[in-house]
PDB file of N, CA, C and O in Angstrom:
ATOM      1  N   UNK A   1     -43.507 -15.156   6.185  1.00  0.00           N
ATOM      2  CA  UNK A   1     -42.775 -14.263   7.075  1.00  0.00           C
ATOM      3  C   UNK A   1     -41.313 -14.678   7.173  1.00  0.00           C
ATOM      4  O   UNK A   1     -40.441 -13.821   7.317  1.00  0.00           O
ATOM      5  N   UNK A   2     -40.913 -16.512   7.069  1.00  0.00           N
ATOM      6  CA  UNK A   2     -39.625 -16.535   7.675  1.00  0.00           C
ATOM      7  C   UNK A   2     -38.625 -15.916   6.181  1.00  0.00           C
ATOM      8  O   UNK A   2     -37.599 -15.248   6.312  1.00  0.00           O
ATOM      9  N   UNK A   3     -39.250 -16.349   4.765  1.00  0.00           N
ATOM     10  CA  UNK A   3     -38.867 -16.103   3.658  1.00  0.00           C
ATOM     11  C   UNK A   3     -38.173 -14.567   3.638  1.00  0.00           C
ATOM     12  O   UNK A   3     -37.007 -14.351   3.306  1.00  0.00           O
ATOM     13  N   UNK A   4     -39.054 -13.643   4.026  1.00  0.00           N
ATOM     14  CA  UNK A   4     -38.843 -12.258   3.769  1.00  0.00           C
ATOM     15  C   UNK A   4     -37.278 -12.108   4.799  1.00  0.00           C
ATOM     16  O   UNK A   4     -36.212 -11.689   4.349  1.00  0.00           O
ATOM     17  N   UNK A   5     -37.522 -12.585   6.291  1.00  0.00           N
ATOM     18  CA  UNK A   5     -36.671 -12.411   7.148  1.00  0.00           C
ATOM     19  C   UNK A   5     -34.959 -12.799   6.546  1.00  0.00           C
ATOM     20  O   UNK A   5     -33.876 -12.262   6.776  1.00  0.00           O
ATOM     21  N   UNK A   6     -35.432 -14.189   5.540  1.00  0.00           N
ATOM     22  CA  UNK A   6     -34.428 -14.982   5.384  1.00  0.00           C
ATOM     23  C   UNK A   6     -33.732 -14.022   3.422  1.00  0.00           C
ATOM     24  O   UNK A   6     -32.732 -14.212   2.731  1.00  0.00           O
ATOM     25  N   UNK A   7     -34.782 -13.202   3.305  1.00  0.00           N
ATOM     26  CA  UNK A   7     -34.179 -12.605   2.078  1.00  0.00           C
ATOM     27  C   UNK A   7     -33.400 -11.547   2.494  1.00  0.00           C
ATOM     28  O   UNK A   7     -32.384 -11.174   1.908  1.00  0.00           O
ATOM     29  N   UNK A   8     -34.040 -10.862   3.893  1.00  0.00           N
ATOM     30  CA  UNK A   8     -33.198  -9.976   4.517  1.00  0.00           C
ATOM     31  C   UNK A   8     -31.625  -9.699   4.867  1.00  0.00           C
ATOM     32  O   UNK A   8     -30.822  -8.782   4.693  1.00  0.00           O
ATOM     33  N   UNK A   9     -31.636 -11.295   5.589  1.00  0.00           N
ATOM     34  CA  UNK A   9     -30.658 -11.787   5.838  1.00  0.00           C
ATOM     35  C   UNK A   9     -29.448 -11.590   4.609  1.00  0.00           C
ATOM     36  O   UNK A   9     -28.394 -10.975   4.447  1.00  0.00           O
ATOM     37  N   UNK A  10     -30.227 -12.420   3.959  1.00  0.00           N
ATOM     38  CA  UNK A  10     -29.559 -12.457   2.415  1.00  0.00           C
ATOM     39  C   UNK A  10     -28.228 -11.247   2.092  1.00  0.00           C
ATOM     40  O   UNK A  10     -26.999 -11.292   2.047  1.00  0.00           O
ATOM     41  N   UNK A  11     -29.578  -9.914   1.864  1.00  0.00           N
ATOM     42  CA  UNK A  11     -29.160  -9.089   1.563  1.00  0.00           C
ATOM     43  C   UNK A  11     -28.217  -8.494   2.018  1.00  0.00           C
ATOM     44  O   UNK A  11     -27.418  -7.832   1.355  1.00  0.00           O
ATOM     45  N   UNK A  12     -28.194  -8.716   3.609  1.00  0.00           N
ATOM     46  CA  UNK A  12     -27.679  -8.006   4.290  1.00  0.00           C
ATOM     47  C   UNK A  12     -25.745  -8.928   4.172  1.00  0.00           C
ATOM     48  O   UNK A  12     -24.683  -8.317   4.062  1.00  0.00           O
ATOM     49  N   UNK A  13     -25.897 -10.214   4.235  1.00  0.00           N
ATOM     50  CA  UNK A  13     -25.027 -10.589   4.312  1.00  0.00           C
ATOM     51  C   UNK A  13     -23.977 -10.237   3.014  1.00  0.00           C
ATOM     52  O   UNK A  13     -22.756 -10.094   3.079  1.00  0.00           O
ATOM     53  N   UNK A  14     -24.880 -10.143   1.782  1.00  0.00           N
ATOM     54  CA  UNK A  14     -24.448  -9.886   0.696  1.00  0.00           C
ATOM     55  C   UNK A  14     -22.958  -8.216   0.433  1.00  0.00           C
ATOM     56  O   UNK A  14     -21.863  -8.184  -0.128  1.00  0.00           O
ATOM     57  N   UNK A  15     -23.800  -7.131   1.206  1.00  0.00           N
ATOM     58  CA  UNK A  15     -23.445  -6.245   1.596  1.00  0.00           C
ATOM     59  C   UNK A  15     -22.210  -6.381   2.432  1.00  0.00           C
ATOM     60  O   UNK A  15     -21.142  -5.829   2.167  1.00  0.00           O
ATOM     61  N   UNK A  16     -22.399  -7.028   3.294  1.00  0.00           N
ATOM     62  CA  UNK A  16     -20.999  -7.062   4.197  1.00  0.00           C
ATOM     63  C   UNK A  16     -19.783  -7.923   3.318  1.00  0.00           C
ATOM     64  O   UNK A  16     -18.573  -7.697   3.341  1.00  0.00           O
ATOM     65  N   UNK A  17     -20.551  -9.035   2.498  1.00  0.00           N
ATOM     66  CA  UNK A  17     -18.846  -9.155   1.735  1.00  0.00           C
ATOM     67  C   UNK A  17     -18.835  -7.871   0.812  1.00  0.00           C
ATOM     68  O   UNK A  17     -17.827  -7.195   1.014  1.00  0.00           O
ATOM     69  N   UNK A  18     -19.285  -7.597   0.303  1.00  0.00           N
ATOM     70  CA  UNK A  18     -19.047  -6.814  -0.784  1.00  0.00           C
ATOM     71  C   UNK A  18     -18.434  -5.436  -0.169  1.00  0.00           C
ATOM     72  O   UNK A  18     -17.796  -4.629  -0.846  1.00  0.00           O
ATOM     73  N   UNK A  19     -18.814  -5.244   1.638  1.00  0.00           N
ATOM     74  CA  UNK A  19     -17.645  -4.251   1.918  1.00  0.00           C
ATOM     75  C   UNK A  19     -16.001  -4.808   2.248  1.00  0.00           C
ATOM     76  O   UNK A  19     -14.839  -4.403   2.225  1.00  0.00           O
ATOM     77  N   UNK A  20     -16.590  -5.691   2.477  1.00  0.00           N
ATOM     78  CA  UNK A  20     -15.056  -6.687   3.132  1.00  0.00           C
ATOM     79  C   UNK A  20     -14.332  -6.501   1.396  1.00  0.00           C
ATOM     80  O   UNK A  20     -13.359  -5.828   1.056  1.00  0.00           O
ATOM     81  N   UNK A  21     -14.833  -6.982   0.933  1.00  0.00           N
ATOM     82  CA  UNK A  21     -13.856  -7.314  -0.653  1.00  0.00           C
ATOM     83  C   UNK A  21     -13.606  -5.805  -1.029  1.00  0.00           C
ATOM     84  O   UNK A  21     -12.488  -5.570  -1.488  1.00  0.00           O
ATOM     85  N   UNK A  22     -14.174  -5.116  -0.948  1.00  0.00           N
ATOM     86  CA  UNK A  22     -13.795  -3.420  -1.598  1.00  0.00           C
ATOM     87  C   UNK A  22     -12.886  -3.025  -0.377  1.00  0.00           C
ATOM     88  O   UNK A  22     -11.957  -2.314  -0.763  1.00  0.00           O
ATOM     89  N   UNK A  23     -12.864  -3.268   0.997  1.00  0.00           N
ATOM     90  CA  UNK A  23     -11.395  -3.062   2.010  1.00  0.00           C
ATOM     91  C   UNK A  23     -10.383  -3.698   1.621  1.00  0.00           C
ATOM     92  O   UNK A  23      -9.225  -3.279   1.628  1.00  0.00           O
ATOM     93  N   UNK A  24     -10.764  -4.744   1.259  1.00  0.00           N
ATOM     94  CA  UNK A  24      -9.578  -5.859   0.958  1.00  0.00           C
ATOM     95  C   UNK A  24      -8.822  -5.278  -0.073  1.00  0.00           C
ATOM     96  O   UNK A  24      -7.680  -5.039   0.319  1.00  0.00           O
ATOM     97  N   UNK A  25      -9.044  -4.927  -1.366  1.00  0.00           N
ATOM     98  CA  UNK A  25      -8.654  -3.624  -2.685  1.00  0.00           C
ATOM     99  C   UNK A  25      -8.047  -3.240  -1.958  1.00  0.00           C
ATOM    100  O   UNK A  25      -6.945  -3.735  -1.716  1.00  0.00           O
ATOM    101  N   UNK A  26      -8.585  -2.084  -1.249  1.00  0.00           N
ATOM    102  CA  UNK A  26      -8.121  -0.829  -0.777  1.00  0.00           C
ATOM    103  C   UNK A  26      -6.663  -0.975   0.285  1.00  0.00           C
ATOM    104  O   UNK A  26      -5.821  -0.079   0.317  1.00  0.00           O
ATOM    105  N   UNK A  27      -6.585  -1.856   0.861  1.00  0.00           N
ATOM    106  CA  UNK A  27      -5.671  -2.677   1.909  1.00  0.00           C
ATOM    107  C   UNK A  27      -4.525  -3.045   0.877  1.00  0.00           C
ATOM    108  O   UNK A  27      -3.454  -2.597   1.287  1.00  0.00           O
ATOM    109  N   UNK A  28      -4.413  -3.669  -0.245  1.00  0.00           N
ATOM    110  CA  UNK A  28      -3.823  -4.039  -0.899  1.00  0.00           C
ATOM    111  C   UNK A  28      -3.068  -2.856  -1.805  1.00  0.00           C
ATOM    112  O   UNK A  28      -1.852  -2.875  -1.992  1.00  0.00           O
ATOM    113  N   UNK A  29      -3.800  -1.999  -2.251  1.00  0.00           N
ATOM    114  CA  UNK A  29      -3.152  -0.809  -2.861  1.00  0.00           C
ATOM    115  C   UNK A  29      -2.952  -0.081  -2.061  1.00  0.00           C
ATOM    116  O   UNK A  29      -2.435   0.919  -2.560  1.00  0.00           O
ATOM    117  N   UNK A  30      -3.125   0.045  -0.542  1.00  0.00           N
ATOM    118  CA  UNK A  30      -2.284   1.008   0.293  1.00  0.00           C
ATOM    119  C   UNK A  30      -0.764   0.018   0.897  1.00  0.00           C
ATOM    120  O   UNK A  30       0.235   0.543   1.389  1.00  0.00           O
ATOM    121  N   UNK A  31      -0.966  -1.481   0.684  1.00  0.00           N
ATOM    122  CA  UNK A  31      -0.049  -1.947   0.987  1.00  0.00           C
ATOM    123  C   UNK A  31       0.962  -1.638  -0.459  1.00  0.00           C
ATOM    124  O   UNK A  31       2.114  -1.991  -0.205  1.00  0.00           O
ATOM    125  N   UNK A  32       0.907  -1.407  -1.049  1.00  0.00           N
ATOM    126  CA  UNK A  32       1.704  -1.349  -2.797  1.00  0.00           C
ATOM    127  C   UNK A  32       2.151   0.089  -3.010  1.00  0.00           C
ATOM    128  O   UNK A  32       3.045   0.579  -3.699  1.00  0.00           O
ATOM    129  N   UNK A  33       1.154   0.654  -2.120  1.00  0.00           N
ATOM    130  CA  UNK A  33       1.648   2.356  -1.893  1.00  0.00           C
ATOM    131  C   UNK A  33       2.974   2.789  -0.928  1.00  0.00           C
ATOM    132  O   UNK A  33       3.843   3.624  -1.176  1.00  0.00           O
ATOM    133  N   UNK A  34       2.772   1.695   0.566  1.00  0.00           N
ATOM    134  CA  UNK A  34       3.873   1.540   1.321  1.00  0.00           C
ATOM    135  C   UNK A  34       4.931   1.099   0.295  1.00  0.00           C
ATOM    136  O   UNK A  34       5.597   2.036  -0.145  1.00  0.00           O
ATOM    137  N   UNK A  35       5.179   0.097  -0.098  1.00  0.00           N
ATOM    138  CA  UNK A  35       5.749  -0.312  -0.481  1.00  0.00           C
ATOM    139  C   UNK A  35       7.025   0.404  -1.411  1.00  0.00           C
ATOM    140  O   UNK A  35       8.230   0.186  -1.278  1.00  0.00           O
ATOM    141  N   UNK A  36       6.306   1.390  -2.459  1.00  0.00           N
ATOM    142  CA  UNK A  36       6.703   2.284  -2.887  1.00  0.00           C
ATOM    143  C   UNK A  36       6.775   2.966  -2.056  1.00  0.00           C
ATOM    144  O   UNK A  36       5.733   2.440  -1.667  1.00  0.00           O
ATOM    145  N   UNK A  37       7.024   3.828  -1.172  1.00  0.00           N
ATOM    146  CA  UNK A  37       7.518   4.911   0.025  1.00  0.00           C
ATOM    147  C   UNK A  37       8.702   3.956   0.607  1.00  0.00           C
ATOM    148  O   UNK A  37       9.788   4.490   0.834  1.00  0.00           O
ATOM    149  N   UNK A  38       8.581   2.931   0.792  1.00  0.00           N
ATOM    150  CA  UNK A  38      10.074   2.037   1.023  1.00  0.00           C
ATOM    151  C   UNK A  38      11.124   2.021   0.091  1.00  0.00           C
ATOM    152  O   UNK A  38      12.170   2.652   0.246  1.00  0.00           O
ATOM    153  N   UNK A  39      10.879   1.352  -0.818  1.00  0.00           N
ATOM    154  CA  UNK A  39      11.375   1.844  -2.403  1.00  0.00           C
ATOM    155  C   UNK A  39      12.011   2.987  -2.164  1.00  0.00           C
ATOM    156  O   UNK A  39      13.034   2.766  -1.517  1.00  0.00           O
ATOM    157  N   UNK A  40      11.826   4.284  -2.442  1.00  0.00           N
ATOM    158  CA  UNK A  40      11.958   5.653  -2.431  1.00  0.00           C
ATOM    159  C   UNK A  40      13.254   5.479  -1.009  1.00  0.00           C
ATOM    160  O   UNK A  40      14.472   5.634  -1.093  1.00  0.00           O
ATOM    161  N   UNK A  41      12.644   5.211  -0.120  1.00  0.00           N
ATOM    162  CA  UNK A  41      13.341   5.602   0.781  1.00  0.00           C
ATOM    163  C   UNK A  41      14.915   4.819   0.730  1.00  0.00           C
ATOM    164  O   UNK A  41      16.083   5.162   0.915  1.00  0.00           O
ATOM    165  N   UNK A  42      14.262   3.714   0.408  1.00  0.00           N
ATOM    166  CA  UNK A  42      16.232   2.497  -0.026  1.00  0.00           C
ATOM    167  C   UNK A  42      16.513   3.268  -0.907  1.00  0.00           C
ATOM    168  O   UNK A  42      17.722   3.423  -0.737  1.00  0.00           O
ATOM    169  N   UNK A  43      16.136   4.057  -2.009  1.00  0.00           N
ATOM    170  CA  UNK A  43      17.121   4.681  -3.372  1.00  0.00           C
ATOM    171  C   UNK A  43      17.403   5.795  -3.079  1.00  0.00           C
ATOM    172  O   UNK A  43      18.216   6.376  -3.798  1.00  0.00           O
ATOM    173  N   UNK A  44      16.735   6.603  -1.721  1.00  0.00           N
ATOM    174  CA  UNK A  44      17.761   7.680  -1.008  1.00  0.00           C
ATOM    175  C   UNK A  44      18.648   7.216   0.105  1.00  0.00           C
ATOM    176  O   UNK A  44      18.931   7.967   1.038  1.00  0.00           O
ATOM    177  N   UNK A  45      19.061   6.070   0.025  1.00  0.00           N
ATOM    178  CA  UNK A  45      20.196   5.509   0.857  1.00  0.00           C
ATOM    179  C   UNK A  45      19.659   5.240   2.396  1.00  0.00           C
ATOM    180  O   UNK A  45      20.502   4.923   3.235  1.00  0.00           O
ATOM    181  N   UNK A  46      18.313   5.358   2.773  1.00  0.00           N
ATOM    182  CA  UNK A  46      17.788   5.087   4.374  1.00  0.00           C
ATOM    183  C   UNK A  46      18.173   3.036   4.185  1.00  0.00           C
ATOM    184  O   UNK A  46      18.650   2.257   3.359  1.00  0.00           O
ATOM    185  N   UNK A  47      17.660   3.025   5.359  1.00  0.00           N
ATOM    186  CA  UNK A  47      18.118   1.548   5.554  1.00  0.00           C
ATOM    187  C   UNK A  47      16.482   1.196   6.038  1.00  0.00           C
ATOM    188  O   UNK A  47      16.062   1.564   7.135  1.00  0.00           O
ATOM    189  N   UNK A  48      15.793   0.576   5.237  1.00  0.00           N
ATOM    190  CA  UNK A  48      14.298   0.269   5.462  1.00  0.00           C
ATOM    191  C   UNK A  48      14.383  -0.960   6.390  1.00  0.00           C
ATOM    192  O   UNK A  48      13.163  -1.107   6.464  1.00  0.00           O
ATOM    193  N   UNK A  49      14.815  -1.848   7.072  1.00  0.00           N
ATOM    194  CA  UNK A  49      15.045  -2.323   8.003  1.00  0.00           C
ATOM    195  C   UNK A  49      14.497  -1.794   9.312  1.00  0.00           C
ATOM    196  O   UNK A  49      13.511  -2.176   9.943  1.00  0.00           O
ATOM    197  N   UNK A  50      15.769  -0.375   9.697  1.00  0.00           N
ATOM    198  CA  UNK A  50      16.002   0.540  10.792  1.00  0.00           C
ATOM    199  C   UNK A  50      14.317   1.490  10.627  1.00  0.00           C
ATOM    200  O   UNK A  50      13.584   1.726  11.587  1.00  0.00           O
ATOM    201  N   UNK A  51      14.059   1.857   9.320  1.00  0.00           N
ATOM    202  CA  UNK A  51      12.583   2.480   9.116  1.00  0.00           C
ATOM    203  C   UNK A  51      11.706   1.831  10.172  1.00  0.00           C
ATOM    204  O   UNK A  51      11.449   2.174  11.326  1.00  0.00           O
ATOM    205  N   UNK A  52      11.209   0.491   9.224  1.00  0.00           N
ATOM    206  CA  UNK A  52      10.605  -0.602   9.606  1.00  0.00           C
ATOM    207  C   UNK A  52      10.204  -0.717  11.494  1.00  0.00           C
ATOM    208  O   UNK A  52       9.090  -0.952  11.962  1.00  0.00           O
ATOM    209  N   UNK A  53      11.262  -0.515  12.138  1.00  0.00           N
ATOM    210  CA  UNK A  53      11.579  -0.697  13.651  1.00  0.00           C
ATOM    211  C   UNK A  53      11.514   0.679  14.122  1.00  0.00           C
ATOM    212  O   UNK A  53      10.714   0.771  15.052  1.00  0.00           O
ATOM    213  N   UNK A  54      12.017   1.678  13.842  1.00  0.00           N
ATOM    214  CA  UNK A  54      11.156   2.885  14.011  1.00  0.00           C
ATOM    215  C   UNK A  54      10.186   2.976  14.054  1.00  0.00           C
ATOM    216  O   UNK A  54       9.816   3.197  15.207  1.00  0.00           O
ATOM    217  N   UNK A  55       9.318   2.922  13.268  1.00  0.00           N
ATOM    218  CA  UNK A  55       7.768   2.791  12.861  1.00  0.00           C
ATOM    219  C   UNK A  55       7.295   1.941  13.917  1.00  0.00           C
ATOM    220  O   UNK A  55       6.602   2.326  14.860  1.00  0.00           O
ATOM    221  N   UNK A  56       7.689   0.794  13.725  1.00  0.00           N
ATOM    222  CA  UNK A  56       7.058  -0.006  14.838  1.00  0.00           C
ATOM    223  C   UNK A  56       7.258   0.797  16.473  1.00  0.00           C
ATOM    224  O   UNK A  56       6.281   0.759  17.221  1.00  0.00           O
ATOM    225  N   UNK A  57       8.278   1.354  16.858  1.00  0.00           N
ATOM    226  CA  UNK A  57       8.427   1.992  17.830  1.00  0.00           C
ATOM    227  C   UNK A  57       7.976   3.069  17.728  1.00  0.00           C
ATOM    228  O   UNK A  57       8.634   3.706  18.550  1.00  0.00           O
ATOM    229  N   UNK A  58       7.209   3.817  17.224  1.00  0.00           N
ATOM    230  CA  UNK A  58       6.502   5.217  17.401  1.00  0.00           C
ATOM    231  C   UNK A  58       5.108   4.892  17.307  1.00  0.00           C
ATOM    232  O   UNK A  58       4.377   5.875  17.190  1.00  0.00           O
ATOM    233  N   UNK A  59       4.546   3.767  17.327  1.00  0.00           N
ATOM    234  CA  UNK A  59       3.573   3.265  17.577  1.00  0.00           C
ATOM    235  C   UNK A  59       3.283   2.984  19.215  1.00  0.00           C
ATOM    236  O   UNK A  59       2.217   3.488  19.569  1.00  0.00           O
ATOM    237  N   UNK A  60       3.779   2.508  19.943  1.00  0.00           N
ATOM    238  CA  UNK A  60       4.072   1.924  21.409  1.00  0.00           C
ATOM    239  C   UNK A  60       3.985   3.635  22.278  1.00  0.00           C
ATOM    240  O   UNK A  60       4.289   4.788  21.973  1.00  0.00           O
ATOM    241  N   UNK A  61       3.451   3.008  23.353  1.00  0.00           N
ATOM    242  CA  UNK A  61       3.537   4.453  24.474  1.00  0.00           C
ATOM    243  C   UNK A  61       5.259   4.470  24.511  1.00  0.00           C
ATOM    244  O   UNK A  61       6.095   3.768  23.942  1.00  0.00           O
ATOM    245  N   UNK A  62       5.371   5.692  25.522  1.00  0.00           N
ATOM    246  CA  UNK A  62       7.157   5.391  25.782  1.00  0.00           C
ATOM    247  C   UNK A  62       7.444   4.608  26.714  1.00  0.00           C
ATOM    248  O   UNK A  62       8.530   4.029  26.740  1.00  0.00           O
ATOM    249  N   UNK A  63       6.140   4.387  28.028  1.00  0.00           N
ATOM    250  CA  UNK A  63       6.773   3.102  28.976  1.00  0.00           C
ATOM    251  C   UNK A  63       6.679   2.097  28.413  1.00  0.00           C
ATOM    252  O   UNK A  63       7.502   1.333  28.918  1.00  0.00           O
ATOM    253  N   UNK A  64       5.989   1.473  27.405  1.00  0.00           N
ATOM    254  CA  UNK A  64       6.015   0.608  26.893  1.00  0.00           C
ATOM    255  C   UNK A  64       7.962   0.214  25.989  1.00  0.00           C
ATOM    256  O   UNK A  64       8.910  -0.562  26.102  1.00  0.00           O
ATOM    257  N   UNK A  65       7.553   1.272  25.256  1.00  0.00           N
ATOM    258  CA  UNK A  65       9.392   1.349  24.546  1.00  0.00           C
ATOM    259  C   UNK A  65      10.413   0.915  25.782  1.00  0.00           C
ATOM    260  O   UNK A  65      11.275   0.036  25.807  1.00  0.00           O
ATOM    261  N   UNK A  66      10.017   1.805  26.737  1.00  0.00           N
ATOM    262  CA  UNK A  66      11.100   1.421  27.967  1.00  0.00           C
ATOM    263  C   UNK A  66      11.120   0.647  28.250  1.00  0.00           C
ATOM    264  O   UNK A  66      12.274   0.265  28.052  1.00  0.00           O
ATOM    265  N   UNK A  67      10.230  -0.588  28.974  1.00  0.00           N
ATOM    266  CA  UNK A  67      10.048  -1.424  29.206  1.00  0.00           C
ATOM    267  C   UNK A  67      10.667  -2.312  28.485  1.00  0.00           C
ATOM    268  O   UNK A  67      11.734  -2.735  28.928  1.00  0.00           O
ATOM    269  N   UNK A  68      10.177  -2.814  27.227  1.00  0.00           N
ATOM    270  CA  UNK A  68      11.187  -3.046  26.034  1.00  0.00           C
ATOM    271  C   UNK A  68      12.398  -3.487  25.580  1.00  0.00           C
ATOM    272  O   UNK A  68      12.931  -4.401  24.951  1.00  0.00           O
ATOM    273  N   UNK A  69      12.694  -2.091  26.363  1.00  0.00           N
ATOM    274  CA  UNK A  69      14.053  -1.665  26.317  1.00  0.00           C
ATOM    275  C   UNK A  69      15.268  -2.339  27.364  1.00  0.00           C
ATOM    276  O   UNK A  69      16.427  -2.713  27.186  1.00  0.00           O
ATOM    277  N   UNK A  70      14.318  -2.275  28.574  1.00  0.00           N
ATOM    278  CA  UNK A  70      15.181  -2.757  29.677  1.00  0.00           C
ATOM    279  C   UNK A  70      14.976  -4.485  29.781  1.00  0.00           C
ATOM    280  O   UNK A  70      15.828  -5.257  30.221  1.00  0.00           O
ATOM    281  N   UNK A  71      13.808  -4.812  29.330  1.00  0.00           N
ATOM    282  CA  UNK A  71      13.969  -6.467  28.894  1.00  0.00           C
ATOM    283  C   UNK A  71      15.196  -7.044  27.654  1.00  0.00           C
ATOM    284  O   UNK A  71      15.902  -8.046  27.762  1.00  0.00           O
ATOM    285  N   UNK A  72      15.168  -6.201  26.666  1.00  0.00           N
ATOM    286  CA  UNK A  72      16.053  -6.446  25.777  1.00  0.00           C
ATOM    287  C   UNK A  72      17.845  -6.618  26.488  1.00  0.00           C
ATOM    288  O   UNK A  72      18.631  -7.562  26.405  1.00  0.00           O
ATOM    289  N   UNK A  73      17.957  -5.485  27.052  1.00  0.00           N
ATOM    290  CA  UNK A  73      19.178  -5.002  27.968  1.00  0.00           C
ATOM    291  C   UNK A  73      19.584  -6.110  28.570  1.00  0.00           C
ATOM    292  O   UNK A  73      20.651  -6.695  28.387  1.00  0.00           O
ATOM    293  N   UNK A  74      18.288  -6.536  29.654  1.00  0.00           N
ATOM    294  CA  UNK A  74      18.714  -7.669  30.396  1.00  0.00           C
ATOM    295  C   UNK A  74      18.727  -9.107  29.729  1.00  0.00           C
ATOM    296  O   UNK A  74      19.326 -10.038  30.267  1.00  0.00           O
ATOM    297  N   UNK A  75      17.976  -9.261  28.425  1.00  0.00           N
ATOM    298  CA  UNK A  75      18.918 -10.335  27.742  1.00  0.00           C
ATOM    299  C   UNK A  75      19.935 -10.716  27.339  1.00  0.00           C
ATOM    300  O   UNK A  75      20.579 -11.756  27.482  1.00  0.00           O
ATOM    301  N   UNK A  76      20.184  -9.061  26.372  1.00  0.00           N
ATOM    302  CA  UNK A  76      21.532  -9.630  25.775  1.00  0.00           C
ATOM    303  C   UNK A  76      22.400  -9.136  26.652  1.00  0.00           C
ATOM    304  O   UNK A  76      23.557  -9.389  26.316  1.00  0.00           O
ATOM    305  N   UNK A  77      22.293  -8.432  27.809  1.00  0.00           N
ATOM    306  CA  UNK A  77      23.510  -8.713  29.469  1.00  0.00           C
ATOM    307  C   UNK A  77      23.599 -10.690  29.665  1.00  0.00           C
ATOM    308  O   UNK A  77      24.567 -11.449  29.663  1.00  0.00           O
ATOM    309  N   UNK A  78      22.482 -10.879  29.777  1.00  0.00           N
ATOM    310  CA  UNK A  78      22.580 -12.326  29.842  1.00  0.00           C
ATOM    311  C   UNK A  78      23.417 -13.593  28.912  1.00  0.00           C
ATOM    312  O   UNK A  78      23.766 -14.737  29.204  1.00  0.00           O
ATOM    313  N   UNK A  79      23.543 -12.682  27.550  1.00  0.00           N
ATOM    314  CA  UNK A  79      23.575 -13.968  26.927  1.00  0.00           C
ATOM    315  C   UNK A  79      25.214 -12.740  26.116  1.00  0.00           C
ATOM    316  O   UNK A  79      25.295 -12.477  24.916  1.00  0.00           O
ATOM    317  N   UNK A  80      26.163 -12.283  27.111  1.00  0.00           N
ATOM    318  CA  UNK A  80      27.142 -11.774  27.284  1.00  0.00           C
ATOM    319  C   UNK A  80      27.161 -10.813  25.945  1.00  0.00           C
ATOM    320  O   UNK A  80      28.236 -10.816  25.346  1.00  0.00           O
ATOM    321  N   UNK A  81      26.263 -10.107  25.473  1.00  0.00           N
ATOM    322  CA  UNK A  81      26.186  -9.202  24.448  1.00  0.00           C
ATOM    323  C   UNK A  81      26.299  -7.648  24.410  1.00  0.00           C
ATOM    324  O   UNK A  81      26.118  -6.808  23.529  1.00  0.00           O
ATOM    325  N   UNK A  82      26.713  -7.600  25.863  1.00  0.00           N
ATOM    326  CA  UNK A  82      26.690  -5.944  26.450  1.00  0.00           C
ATOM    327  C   UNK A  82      28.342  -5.892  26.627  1.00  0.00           C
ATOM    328  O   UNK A  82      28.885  -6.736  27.340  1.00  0.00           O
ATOM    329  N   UNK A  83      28.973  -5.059  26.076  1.00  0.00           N
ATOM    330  CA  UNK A  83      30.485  -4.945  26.821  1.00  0.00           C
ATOM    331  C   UNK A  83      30.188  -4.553  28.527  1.00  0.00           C
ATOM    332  O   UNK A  83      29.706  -3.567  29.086  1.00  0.00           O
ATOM    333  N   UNK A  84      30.712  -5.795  28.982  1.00  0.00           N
ATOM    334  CA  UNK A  84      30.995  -5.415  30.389  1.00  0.00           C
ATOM    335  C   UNK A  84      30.530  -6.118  31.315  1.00  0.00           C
ATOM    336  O   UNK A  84      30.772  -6.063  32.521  1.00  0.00           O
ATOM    337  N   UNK A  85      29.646  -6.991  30.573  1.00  0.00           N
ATOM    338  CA  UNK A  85      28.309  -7.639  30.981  1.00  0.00           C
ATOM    339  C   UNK A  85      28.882  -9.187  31.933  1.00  0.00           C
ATOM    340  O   UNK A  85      29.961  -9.713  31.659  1.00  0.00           O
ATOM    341  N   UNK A  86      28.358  -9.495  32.552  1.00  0.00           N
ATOM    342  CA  UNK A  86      28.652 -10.544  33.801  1.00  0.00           C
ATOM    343  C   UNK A  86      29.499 -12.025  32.432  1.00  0.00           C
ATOM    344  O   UNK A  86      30.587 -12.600  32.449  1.00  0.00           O
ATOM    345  N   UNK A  87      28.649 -12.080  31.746  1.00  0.00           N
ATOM    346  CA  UNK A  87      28.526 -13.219  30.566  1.00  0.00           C
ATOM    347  C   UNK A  87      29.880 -13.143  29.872  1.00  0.00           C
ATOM    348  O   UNK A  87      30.564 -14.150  29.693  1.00  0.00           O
ATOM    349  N   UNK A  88      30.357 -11.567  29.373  1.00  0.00           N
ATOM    350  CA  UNK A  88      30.572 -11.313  28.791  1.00  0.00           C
ATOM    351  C   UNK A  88      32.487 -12.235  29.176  1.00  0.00           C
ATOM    352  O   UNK A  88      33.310 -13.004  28.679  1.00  0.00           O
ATOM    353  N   UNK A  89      32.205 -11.371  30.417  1.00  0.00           N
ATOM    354  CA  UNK A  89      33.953 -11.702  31.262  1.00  0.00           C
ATOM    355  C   UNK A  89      34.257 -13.008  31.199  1.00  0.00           C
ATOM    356  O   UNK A  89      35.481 -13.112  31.116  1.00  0.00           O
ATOM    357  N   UNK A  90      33.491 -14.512  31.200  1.00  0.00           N
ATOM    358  CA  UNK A  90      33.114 -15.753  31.386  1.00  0.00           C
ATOM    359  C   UNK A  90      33.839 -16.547  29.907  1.00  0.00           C
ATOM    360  O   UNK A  90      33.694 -17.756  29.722  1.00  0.00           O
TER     361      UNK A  90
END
């Protein structure tokens, strides 16, 4: 009985790499696919950088962005990077 349980096992474990390794492919040629859409986009003059951070920001709710936003603000106010900024006059 434990044999059969333990061939089960087997099998089963067998299956799960063998989906993991066929995602892993697939992950890799959609990463090579991005890649090329970046490509494309630097040889029409975009700035894949600014993409990059877009993307990442259209991901996020908007209070989240805001939020963000107003932490960022109040750093570089802090560290005199805002014209006008308390730091800045110093």
């Amino acid at each position: 009985m434990a044999g059969n349980k333990t061939g089960f096992a087997h099998g089963q474990l067998k299956a799960i790499v063998e989906r993991i390794e066929r995602l892993e492919e697939e992950k890799k040629a959609i990463a090579g696919d991005i890649k090329e859409v970046y490509a494309e986009a630097k040889a029409n003059g975009f700035d894949t950088k600014i993409l990059r951070k877009v993307i990442s920001l259209r991901r996020k709710e908007a209070a989240e962005r805001a939020e963000e936003q107003s932490m960022l603000d109040v750093y570089m106010a802090a560290l005199g990077m805002i014209p006008g900024s308390a730091e800045e006059a110093a």
